[in-house]
C-alpha positions as CSV (number, residue, x, y, z in Angstrom):
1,X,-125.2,67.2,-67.7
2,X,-127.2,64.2,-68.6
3,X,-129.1,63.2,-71.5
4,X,-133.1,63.2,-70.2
5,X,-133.8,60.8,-72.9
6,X,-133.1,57.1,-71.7
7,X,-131.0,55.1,-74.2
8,X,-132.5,51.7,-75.7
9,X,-129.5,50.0,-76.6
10,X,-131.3,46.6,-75.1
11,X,-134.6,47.3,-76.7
12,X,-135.2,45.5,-79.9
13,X,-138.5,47.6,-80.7
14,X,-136.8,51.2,-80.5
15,X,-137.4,52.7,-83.7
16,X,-140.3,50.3,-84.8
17,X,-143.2,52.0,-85.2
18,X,-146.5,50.3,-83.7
19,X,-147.9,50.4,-87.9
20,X,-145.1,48.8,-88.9
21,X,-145.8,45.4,-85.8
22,X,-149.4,45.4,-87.0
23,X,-148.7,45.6,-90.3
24,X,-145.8,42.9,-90.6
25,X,-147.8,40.6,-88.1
26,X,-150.6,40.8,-90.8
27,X,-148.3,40.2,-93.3
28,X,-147.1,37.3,-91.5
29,X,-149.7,35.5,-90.1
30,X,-153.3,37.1,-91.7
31,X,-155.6,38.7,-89.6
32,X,-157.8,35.1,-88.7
33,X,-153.9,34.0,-87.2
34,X,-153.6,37.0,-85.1
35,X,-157.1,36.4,-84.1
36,X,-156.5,33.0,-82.8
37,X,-153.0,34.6,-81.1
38,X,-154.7,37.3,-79.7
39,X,-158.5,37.3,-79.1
40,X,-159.3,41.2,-79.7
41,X,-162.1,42.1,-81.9
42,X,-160.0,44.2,-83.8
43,X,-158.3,41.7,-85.2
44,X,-161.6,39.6,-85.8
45,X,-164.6,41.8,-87.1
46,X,-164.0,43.9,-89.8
47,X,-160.2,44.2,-89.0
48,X,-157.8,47.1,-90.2
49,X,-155.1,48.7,-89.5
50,X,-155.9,51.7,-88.7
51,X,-158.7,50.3,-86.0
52,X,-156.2,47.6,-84.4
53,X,-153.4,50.6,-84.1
54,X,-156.4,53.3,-82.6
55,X,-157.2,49.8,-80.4
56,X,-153.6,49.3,-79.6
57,X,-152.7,52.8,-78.9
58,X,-155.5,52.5,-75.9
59,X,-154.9,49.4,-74.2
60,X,-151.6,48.8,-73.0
61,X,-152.4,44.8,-72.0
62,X,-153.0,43.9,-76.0
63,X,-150.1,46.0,-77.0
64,X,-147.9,44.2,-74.9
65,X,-149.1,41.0,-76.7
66,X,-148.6,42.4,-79.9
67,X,-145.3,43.6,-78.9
68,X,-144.6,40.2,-77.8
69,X,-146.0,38.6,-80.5
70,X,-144.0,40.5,-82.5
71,X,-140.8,39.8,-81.2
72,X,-141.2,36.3,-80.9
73,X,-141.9,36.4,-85.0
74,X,-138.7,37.6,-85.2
75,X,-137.0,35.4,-83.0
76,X,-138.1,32.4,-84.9
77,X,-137.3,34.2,-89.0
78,X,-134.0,34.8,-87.0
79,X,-133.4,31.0,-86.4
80,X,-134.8,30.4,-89.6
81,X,-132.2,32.2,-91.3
82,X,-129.5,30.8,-89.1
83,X,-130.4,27.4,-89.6
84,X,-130.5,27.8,-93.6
């Protein structure tokens, strides 16, 4: 019998929750960076967490930036660390 949940052995977001992107991307590069990045209002009027992750959570194009966004962040603290 097979398992009915798909494994994510090549998916470097499994176990990420979508709180913890936002919330290190904020960290990372303010909410004006991840303005210029990605031109959403939720990232610039009045921006939050909890309104970019309802925002997020609803629109599967921005996410997918985010995501992206995301990954590419830590791509580049990964060669950072390397090249220390």
């Amino acid at each position: 019998m097979t398992n009915a949940t798909p494994t994510q052995h090549n998916n470097p977001l499994h176990g990420i929750k979508l709180e913890q992107i936002v919330t290190d991307l904020a960290n990372h590069y303010g909410w004006n960076g991840l303005a210029e990045r990605i031109p959403v209002n939720c990232f610039s009027n009045d921006p939050s967490i909890q309104s970019s992750l309802k925002f997020l959570r609803r629109t599967p194009w921005a996410r997918d930036k985010v995501e992206a966004l995301y990954l590419t962040m830590l791509s580049k603290q990964k060669t950072t660390k390397v090249a220390e």
